[in-house]
PyMOL Python script that loads the backbone (N, CA, C, O; Angstrom):
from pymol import cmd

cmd.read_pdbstr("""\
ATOM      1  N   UNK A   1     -16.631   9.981 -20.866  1.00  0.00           N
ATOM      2  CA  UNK A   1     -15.601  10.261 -19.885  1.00  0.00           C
ATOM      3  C   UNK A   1     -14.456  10.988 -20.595  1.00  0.00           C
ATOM      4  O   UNK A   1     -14.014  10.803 -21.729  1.00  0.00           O
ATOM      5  N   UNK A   2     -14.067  11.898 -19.610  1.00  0.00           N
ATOM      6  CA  UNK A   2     -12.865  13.030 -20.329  1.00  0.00           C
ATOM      7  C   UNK A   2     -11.628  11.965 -19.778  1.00  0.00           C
ATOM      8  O   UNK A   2     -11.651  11.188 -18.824  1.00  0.00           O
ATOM      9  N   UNK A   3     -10.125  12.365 -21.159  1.00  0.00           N
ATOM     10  CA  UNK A   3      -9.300  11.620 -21.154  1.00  0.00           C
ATOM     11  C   UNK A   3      -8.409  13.163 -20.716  1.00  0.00           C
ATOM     12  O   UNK A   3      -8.461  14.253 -21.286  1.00  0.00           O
ATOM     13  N   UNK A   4      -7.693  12.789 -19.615  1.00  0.00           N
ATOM     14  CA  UNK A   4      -6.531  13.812 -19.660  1.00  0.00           C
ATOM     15  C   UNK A   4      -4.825  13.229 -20.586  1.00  0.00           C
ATOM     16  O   UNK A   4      -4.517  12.112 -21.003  1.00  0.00           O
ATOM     17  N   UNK A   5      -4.336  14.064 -20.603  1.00  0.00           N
ATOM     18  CA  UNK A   5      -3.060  13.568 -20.754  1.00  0.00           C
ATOM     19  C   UNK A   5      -1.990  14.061 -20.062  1.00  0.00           C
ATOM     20  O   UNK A   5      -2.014  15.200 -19.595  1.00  0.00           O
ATOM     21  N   UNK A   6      -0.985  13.277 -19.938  1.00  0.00           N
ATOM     22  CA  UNK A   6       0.274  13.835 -18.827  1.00  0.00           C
ATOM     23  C   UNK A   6       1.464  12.907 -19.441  1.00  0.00           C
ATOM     24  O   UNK A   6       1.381  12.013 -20.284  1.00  0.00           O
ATOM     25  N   UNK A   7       2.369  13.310 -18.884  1.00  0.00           N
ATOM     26  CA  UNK A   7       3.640  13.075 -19.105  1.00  0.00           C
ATOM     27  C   UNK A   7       4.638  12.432 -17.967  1.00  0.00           C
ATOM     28  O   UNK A   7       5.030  12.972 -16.933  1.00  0.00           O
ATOM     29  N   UNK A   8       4.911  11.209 -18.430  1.00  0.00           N
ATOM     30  CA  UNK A   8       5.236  10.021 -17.027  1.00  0.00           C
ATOM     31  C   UNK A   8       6.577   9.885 -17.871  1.00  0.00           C
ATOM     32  O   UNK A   8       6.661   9.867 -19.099  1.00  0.00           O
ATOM     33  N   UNK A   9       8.084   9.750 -16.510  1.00  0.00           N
ATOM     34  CA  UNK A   9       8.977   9.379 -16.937  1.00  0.00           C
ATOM     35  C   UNK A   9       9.782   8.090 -16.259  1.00  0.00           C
ATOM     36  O   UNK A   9      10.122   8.084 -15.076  1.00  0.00           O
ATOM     37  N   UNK A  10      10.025   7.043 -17.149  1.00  0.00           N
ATOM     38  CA  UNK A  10      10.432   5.871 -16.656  1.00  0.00           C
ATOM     39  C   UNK A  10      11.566   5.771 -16.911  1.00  0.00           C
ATOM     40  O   UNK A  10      12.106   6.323 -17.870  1.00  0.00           O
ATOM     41  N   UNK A  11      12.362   4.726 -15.728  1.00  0.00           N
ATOM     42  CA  UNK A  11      13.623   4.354 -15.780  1.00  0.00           C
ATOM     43  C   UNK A  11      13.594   3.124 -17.008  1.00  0.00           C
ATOM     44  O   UNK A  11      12.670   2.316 -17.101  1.00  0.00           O
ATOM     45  N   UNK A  12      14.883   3.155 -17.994  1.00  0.00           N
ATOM     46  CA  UNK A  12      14.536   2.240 -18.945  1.00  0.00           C
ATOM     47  C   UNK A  12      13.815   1.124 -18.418  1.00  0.00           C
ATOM     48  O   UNK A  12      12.635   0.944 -18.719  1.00  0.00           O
ATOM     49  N   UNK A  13      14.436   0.372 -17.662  1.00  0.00           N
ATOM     50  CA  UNK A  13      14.614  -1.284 -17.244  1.00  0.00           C
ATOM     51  C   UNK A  13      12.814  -1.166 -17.071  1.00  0.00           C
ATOM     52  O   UNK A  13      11.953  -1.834 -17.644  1.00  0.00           O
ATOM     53  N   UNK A  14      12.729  -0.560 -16.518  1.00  0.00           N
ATOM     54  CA  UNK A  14      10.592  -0.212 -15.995  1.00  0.00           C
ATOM     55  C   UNK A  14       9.824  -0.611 -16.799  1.00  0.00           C
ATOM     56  O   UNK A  14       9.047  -1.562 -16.886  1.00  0.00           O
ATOM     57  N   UNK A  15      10.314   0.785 -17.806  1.00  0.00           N
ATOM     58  CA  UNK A  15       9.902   0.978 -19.467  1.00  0.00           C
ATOM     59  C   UNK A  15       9.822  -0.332 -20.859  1.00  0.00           C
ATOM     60  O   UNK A  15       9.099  -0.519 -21.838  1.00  0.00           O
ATOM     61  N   UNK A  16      10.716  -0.843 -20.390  1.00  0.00           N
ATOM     62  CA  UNK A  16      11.012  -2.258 -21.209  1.00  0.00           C
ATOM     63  C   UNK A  16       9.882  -3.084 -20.804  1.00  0.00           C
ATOM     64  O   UNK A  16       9.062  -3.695 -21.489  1.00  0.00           O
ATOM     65  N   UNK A  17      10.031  -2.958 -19.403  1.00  0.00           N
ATOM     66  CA  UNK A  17       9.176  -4.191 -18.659  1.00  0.00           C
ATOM     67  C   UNK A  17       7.544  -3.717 -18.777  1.00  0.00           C
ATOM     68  O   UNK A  17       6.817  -4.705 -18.876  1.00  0.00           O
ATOM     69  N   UNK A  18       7.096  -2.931 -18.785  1.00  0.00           N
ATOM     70  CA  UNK A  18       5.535  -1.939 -19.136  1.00  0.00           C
ATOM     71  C   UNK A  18       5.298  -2.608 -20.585  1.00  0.00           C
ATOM     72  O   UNK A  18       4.602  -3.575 -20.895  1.00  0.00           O
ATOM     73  N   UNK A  19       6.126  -1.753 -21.377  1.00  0.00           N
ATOM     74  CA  UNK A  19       5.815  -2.458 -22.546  1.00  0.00           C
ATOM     75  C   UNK A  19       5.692  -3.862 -22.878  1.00  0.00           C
ATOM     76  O   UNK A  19       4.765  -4.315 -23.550  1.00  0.00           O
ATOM     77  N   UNK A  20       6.653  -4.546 -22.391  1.00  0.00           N
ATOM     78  CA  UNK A  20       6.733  -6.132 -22.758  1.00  0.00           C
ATOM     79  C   UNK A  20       5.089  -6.813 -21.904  1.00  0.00           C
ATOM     80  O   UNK A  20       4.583  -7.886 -22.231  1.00  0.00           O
ATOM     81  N   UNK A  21       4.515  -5.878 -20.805  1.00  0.00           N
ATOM     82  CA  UNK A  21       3.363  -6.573 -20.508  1.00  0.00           C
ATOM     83  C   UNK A  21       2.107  -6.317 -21.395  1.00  0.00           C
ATOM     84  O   UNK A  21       1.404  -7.206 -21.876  1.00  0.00           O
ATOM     85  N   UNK A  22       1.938  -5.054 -21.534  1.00  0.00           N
ATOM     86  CA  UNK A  22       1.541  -4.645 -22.420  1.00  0.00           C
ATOM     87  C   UNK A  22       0.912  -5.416 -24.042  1.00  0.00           C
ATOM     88  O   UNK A  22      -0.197  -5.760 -24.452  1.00  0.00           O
ATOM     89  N   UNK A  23       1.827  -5.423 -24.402  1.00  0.00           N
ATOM     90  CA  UNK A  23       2.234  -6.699 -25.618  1.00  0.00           C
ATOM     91  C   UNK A  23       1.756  -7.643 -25.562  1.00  0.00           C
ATOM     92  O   UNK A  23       1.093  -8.059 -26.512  1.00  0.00           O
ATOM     93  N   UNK A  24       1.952  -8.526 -24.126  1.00  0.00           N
ATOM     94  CA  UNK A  24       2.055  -9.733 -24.042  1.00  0.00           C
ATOM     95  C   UNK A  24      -0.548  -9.789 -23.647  1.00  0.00           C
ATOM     96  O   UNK A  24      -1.399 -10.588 -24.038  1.00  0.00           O
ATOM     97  N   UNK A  25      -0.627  -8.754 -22.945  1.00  0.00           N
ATOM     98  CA  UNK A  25      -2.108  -8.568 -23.068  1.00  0.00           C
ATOM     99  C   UNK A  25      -2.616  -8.273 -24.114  1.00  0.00           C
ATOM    100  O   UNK A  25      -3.802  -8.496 -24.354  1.00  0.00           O
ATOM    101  N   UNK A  26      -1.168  -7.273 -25.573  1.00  0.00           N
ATOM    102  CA  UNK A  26      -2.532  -7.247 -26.245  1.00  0.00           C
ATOM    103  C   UNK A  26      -2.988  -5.554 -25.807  1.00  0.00           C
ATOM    104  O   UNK A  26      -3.893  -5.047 -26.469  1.00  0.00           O
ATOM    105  N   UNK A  27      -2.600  -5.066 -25.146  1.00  0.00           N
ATOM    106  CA  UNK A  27      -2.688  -3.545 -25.059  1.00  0.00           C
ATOM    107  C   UNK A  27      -2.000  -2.501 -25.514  1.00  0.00           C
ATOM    108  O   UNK A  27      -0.967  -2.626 -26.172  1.00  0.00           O
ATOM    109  N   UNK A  28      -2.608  -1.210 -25.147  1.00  0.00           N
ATOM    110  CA  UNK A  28      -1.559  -0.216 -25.596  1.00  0.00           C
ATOM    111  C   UNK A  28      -1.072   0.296 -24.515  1.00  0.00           C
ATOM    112  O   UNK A  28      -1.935   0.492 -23.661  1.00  0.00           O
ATOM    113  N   UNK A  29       0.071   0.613 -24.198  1.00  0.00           N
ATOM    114  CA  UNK A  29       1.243   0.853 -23.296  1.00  0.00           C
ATOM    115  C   UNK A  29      -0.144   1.922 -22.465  1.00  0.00           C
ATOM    116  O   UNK A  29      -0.671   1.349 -21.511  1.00  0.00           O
ATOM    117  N   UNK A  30      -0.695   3.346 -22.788  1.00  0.00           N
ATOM    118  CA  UNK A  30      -1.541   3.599 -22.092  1.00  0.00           C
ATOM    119  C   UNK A  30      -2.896   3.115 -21.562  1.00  0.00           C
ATOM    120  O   UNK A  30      -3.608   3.576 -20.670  1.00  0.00           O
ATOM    121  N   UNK A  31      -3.050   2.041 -22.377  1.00  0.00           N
ATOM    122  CA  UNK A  31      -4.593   1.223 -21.503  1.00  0.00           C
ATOM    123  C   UNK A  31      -3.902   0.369 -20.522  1.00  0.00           C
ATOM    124  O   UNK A  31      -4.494   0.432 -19.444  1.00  0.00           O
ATOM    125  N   UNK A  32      -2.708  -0.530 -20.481  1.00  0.00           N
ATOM    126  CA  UNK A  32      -1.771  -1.256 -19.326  1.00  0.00           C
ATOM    127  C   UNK A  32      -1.617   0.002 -18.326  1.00  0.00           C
ATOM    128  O   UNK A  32      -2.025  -0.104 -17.170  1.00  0.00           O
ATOM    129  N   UNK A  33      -1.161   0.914 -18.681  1.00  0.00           N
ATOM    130  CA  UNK A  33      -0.645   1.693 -17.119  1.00  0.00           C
ATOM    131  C   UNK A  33      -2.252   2.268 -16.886  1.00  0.00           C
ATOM    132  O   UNK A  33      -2.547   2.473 -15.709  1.00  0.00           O
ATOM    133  N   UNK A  34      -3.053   2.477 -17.663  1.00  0.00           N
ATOM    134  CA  UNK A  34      -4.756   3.289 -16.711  1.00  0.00           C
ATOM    135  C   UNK A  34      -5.032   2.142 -15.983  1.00  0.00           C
ATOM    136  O   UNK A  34      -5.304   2.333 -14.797  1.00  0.00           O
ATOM    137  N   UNK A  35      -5.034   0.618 -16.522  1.00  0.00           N
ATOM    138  CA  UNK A  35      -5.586  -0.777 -16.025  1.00  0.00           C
ATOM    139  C   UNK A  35      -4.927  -0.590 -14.866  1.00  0.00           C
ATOM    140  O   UNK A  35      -5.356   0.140 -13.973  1.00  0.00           O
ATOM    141  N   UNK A  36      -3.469  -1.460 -14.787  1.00  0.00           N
ATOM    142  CA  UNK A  36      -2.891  -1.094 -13.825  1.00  0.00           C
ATOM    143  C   UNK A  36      -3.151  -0.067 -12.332  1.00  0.00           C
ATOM    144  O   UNK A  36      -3.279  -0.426 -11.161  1.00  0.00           O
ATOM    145  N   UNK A  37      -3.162   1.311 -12.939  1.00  0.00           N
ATOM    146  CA  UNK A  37      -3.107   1.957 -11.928  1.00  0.00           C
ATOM    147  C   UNK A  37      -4.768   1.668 -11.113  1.00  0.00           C
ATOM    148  O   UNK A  37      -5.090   1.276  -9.992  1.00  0.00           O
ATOM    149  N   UNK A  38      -5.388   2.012 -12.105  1.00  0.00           N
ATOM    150  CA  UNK A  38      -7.200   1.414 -11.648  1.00  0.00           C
ATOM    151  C   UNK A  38      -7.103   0.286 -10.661  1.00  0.00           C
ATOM    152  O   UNK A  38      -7.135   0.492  -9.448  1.00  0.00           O
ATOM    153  N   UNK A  39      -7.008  -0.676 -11.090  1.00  0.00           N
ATOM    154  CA  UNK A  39      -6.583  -1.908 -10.202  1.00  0.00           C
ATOM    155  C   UNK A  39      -6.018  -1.980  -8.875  1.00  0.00           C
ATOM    156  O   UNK A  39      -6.324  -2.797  -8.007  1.00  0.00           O
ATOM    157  N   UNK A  40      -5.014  -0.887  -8.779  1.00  0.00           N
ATOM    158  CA  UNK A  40      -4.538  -0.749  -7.538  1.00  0.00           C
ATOM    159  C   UNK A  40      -5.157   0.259  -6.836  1.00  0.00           C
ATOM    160  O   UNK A  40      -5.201   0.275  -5.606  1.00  0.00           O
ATOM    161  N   UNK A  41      -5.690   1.189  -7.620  1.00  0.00           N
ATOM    162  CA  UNK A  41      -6.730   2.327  -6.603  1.00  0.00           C
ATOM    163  C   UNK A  41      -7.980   1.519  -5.969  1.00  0.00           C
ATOM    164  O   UNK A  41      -8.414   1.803  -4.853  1.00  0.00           O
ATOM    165  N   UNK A  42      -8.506   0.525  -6.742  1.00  0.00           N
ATOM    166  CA  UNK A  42      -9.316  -0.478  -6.411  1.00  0.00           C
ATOM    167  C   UNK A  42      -9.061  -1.179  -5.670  1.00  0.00           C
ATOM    168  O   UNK A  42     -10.010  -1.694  -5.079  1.00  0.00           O
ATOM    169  N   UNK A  43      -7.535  -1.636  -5.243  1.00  0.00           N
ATOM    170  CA  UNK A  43      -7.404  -2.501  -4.433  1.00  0.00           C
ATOM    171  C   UNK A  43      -7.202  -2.167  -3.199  1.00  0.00           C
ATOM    172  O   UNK A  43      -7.326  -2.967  -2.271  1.00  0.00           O
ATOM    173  N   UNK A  44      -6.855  -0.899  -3.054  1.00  0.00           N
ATOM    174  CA  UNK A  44      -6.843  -0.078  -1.944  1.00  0.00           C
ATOM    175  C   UNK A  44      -7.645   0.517  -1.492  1.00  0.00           C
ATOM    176  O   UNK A  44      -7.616   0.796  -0.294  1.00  0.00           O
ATOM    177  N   UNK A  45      -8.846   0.997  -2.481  1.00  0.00           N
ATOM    178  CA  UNK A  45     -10.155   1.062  -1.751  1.00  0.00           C
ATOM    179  C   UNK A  45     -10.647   0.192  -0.729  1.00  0.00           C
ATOM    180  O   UNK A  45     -11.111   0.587   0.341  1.00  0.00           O
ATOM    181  N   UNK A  46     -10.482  -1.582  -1.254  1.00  0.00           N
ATOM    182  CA  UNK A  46     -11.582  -2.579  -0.734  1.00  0.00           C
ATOM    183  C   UNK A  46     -11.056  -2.448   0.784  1.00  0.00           C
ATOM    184  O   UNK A  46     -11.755  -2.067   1.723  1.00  0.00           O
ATOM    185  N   UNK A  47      -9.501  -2.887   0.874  1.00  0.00           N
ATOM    186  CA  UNK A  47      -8.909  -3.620   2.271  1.00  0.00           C
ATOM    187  C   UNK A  47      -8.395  -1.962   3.259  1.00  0.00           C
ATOM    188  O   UNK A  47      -7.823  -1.088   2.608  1.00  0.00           O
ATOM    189  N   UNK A  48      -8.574  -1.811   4.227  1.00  0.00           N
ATOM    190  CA  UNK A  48      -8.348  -0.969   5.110  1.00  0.00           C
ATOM    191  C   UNK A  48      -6.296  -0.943   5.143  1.00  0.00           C
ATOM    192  O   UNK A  48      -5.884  -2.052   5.484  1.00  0.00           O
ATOM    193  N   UNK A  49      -5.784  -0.491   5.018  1.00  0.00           N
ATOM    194  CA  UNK A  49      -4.214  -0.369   5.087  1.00  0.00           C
ATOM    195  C   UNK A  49      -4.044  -0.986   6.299  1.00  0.00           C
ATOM    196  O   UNK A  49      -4.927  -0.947   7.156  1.00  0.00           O
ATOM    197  N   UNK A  50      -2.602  -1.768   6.520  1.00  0.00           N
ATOM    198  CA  UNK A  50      -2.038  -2.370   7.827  1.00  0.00           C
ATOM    199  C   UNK A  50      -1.046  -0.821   7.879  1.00  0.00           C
ATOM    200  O   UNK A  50      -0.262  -0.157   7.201  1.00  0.00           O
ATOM    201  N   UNK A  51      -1.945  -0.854   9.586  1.00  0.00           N
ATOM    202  CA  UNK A  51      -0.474  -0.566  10.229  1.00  0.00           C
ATOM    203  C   UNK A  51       0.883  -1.123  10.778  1.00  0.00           C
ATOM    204  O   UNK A  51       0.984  -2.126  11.483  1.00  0.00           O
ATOM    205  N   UNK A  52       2.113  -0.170  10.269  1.00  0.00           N
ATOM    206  CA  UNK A  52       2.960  -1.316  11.113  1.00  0.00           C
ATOM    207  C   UNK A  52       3.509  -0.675  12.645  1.00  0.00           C
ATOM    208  O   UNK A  52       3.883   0.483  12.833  1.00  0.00           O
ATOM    209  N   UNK A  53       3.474  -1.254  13.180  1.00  0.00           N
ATOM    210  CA  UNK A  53       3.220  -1.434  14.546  1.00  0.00           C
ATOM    211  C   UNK A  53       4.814  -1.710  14.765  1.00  0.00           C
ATOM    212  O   UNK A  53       5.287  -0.999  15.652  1.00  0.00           O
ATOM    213  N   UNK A  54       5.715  -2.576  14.154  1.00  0.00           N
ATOM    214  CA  UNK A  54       6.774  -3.023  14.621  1.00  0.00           C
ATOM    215  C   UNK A  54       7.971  -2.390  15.502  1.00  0.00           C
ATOM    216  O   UNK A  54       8.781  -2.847  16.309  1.00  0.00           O
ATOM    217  N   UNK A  55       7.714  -1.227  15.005  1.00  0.00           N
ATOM    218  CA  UNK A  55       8.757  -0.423  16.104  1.00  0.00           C
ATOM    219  C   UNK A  55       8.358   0.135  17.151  1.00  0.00           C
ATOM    220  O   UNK A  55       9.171   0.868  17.713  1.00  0.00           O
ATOM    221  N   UNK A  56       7.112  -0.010  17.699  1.00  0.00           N
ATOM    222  CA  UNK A  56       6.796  -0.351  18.966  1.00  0.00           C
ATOM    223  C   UNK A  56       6.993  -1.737  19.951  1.00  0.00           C
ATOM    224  O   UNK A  56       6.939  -1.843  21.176  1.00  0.00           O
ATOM    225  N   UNK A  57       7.262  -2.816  18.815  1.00  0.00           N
ATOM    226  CA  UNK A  57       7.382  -3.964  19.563  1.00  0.00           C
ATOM    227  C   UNK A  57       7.956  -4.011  20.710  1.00  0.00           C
ATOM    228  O   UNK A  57       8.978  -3.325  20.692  1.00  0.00           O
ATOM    229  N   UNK A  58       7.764  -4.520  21.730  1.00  0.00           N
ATOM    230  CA  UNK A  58       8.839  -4.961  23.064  1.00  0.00           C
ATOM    231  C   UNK A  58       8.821  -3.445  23.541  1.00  0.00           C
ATOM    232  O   UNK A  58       9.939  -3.227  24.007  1.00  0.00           O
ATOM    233  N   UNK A  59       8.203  -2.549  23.607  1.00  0.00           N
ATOM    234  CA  UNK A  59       8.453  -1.228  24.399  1.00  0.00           C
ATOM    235  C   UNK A  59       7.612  -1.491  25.719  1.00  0.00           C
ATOM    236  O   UNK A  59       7.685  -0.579  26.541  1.00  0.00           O
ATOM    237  N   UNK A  60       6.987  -2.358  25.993  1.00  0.00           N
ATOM    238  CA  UNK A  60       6.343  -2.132  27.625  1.00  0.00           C
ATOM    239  C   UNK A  60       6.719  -3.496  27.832  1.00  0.00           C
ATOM    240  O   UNK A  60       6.020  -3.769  28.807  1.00  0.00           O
ATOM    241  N   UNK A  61       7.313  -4.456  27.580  1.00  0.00           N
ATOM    242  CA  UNK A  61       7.557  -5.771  28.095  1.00  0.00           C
ATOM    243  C   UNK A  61       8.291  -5.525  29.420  1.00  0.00           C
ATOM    244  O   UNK A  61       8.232  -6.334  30.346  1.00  0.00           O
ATOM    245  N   UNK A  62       9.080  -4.219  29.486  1.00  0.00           N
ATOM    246  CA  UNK A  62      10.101  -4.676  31.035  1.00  0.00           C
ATOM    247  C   UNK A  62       8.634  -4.038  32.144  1.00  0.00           C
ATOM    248  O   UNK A  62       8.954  -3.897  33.325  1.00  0.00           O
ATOM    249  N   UNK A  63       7.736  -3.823  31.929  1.00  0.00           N
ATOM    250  CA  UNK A  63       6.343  -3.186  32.687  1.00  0.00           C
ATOM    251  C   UNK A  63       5.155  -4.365  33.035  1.00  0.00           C
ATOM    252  O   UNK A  63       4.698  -5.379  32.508  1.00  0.00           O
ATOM    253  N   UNK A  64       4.952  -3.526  34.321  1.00  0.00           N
ATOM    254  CA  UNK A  64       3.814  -4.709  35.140  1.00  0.00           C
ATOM    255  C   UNK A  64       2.350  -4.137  34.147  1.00  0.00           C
ATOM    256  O   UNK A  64       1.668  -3.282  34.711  1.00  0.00           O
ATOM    257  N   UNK A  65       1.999  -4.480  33.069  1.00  0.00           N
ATOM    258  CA  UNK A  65       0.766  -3.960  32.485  1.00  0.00           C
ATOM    259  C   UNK A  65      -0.156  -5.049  32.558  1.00  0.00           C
ATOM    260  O   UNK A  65      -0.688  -5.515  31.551  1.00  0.00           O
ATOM    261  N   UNK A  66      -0.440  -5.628  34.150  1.00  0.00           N
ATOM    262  CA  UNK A  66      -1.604  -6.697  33.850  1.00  0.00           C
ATOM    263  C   UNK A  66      -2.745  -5.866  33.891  1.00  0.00           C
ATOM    264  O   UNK A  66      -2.659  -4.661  33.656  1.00  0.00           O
ATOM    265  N   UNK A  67      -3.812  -6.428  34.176  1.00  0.00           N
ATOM    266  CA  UNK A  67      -5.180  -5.995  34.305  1.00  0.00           C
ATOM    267  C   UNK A  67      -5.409  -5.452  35.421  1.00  0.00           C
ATOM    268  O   UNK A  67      -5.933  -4.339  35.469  1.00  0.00           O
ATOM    269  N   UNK A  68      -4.956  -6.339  36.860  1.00  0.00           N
ATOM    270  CA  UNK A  68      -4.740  -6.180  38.186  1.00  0.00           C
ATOM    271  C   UNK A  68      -3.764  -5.004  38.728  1.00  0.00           C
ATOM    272  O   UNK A  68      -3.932  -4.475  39.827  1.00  0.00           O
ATOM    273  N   UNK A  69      -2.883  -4.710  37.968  1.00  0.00           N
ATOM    274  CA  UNK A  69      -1.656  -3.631  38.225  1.00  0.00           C
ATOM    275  C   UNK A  69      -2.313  -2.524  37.843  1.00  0.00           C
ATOM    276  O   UNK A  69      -2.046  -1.460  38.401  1.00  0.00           O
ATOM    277  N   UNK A  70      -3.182  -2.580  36.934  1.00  0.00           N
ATOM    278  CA  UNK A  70      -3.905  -0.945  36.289  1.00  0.00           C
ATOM    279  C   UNK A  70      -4.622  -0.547  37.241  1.00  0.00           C
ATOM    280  O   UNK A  70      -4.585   0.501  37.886  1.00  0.00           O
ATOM    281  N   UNK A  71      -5.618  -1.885  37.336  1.00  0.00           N
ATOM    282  CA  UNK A  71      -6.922  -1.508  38.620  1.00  0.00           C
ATOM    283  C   UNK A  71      -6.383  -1.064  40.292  1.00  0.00           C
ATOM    284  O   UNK A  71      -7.122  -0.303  40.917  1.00  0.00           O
ATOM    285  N   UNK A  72      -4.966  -1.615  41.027  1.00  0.00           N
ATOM    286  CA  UNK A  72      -4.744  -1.295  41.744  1.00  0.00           C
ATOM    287  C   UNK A  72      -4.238  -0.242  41.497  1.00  0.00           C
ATOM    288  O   UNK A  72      -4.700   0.476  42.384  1.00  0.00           O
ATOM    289  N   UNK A  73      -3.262   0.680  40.586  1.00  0.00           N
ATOM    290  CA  UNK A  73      -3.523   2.079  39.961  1.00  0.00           C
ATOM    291  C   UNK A  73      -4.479   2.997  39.852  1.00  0.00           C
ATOM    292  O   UNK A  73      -4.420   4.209  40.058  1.00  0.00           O
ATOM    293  N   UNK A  74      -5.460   2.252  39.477  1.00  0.00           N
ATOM    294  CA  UNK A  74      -6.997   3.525  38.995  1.00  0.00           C
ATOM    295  C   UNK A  74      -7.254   3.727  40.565  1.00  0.00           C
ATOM    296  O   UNK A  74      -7.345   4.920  40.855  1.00  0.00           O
ATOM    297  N   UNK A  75      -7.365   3.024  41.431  1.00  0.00           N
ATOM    298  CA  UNK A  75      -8.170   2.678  42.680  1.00  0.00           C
ATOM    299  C   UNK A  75      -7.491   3.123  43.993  1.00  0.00           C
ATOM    300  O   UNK A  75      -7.899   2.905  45.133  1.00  0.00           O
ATOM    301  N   UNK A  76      -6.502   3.713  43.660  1.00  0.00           N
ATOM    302  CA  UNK A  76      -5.732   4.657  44.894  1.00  0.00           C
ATOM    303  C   UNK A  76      -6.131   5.520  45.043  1.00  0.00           C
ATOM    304  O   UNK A  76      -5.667   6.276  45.896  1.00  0.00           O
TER     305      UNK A  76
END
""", "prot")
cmd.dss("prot")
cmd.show_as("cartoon", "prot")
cmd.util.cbc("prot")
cmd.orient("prot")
């Protein structure tokens, strides 16, 4: 497998915190961020994304949307 390389820029506080995990696994600052990022491309593969829906909430509540109100609709 081909290795590219690139150039990533972190805010210190980030940077501190990358490394200190890093360390604490036992890795090198670039096998933590490939793991990392892998992991989350993986994790987003498995589960389908939520939509959020929330700012639709309560938009047809002041509305007659029963079952019966549609059908006497379709049926005129």
């Amino acid at each position: 497998m081909s290795m590219h390389r690139t150039q990533i820029y972190f805010e210190e506080p980030l940077f501190r915190e990358i490394k200190r995990q890093a360390n604490a696994l036992g890795l090198s600052l670039s096998a933590y961020i490939r793991e990392v990022l892998q992991r989350d491309i993986d994790n987003r593969k498995k589960k389908p994304q939520k939509l959020d829906l929330s700012e639709f909430s309560g938009m047809w509540e002041d509305r007659n949307i029963t079952q019966e109100s549609l059908r006497e609709k379709a049926w005129k």
